[in-house]
VEXBARO-58415 format. One record per residue: y, z, x of N, C-alpha, C in turn; residue in three letters; chain; residue number from 0. Coordinates in steps of 0.2 Angstrom, whole numbers, plus 5000, padded with zeros to 4 digits. Each point is the difference from the previous one (the first is absolute). Example, Ala and Ser with C-alpha at 12.3 -4.5 7.8 and 13.67 -1.06 7.14 Angstrom:
// residues 2
+------+------+------+------+------+------+------+------+------+------+-------+------+
:  npy :  npz :  npx : capy : capz : capx :  cpy :  cpz :  cpx : resn : chain : resi :
+------+------+------+------+------+------+------+------+------+------+-------+------+
: 4972 : 5039 : 5066 : 5006 : 5000 : 4996 : 5006 : 5000 : 5004 :  ALA :     A :    0 :
: 5005 : 4996 : 4998 : 5006 : 5001 : 5004 : 5005 : 5003 : 4996 :  SER :     A :    1 :
+------+------+------+------+------+------+------+------+------+------+-------+------+
// end
This chain:
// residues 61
+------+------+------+------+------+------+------+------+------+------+-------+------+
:  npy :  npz :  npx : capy : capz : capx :  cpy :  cpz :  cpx : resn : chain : resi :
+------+------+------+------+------+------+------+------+------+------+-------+------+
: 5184 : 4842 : 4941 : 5005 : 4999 : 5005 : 4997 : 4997 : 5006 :  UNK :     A :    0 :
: 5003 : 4995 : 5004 : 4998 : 4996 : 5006 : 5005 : 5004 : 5007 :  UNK :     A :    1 :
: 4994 : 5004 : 5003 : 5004 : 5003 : 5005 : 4996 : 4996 : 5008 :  UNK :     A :    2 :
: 5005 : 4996 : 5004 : 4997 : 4997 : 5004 : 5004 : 5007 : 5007 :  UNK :     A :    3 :
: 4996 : 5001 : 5006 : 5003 : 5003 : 5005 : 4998 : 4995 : 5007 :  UNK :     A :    4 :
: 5004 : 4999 : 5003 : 5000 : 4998 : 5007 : 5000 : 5002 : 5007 :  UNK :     A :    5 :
: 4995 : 5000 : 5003 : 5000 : 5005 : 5006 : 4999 : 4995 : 5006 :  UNK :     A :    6 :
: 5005 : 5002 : 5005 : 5001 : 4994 : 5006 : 4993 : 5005 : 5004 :  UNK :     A :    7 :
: 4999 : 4996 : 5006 : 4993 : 5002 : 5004 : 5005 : 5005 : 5006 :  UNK :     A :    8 :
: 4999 : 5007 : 5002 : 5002 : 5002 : 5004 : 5004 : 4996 : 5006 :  UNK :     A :    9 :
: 4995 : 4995 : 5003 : 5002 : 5000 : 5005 : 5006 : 4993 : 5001 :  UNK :     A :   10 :
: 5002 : 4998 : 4992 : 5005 : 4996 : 5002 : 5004 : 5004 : 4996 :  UNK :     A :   11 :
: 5003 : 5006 : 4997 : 5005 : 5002 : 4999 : 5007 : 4999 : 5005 :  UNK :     A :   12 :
: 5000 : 5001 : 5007 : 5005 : 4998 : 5003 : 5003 : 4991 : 5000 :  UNK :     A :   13 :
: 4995 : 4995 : 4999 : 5005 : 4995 : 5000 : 4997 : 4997 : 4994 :  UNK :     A :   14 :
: 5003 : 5001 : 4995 : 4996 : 4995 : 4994 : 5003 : 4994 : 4998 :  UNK :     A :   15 :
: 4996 : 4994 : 5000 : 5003 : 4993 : 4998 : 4996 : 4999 : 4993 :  UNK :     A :   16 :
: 5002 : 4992 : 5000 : 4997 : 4997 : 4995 : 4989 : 5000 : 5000 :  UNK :     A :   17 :
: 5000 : 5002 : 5006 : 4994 : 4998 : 5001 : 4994 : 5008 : 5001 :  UNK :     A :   18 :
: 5006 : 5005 : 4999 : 4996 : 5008 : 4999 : 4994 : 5001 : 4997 :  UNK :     A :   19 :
: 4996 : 5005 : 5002 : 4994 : 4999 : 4995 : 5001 : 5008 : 4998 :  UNK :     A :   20 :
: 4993 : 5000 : 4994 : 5000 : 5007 : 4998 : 4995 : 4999 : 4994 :  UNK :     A :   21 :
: 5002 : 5003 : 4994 : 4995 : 5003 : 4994 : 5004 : 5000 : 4994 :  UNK :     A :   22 :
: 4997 : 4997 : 4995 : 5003 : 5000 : 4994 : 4996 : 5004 : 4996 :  UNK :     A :   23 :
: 5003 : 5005 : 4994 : 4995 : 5004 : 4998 : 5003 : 4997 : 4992 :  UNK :     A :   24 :
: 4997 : 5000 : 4996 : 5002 : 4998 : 4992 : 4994 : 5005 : 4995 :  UNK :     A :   25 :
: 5005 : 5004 : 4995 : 4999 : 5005 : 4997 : 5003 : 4996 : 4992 :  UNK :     A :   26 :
: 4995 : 5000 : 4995 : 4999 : 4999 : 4992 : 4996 : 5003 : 4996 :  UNK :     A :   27 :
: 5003 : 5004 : 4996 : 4996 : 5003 : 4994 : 4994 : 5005 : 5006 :  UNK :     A :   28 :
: 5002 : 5002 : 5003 : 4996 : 5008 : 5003 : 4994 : 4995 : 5007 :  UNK :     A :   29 :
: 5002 : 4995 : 5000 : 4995 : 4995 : 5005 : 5003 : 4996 : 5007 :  UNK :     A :   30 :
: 4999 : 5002 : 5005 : 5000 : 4999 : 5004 : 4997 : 4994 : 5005 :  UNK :     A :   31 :
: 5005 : 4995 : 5002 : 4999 : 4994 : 5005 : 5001 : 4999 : 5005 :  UNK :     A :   32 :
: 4997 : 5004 : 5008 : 5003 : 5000 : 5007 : 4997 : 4996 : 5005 :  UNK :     A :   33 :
: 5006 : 4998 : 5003 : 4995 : 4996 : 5008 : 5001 : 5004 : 5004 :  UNK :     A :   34 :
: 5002 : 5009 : 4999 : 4998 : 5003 : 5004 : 4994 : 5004 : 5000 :  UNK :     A :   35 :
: 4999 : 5002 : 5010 : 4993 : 5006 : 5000 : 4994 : 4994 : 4998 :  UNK :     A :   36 :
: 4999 : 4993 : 5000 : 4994 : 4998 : 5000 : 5000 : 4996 : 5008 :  UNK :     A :   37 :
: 4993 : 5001 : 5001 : 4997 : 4997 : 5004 : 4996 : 4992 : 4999 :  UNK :     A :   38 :
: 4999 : 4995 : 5003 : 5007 : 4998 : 5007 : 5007 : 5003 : 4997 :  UNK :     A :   39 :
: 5006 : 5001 : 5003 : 5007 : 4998 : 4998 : 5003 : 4996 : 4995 :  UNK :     A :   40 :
: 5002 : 5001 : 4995 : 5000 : 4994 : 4995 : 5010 : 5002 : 5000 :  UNK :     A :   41 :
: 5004 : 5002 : 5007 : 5006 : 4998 : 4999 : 5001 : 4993 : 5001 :  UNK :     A :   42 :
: 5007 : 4999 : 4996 : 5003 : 4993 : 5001 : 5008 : 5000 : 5001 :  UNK :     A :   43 :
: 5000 : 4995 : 4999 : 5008 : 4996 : 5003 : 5003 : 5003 : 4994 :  UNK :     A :   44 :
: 5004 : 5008 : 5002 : 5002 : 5003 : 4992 : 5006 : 4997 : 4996 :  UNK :     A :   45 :
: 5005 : 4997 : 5003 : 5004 : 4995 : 4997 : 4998 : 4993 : 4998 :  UNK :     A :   46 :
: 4997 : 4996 : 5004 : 4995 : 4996 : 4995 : 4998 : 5002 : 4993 :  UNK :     A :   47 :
: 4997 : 5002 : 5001 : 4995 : 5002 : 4996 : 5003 : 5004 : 4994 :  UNK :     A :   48 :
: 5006 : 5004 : 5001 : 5006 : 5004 : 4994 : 5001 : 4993 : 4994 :  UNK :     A :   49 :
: 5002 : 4995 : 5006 : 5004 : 4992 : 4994 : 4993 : 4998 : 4996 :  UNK :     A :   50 :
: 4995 : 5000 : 5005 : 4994 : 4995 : 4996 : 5000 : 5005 : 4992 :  UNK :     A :   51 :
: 4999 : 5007 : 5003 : 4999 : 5005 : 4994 : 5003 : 5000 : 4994 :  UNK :     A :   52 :
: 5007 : 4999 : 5003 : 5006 : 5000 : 4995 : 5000 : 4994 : 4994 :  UNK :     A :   53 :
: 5000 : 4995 : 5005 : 4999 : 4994 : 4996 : 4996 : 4997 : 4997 :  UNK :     A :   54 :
: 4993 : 5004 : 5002 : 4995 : 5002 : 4995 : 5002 : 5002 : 4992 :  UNK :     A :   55 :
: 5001 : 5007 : 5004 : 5002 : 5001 : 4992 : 5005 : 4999 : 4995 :  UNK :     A :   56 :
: 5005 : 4996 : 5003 : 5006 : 4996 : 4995 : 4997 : 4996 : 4998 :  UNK :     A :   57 :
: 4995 : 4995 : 5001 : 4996 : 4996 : 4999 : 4995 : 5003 : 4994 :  UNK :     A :   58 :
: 4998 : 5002 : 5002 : 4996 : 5006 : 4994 : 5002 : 5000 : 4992 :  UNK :     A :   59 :
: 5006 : 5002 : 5002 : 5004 : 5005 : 4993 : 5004 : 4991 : 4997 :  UNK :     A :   60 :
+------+------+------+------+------+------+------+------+------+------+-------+------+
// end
């Protein structure tokens, strides 16, 4: 099972646009994918970055 979670960055939860950033974490068969907790900062633009993901993986299948 493909469990992806999305976490906006604390300090833009009060105004979130298309351009928010944050952390994408992606969990498959017991394994773990995050751009959170690394040094440098590896947030991005989390709505970008959702479609690119998405459309990834329709693209995929």
């Amino acid at each position: 099972m493909l469990k992806i979670l999305i976490e906006l960055e604390s300090n833009v939860i009060e105004e979130i646009d298309s351009f928010s950033t944050g952390h994408i974490t992606i969990e498959v068969n017991n394994k773990i994918l995050s751009s959170k907790n690394q040094t440098p900062s590896q947030s991005m633009m989390i709505f970008i970055s959702l479609v690119e993901l998405l459309d990834g993986v329709y693209l995929f299948n």
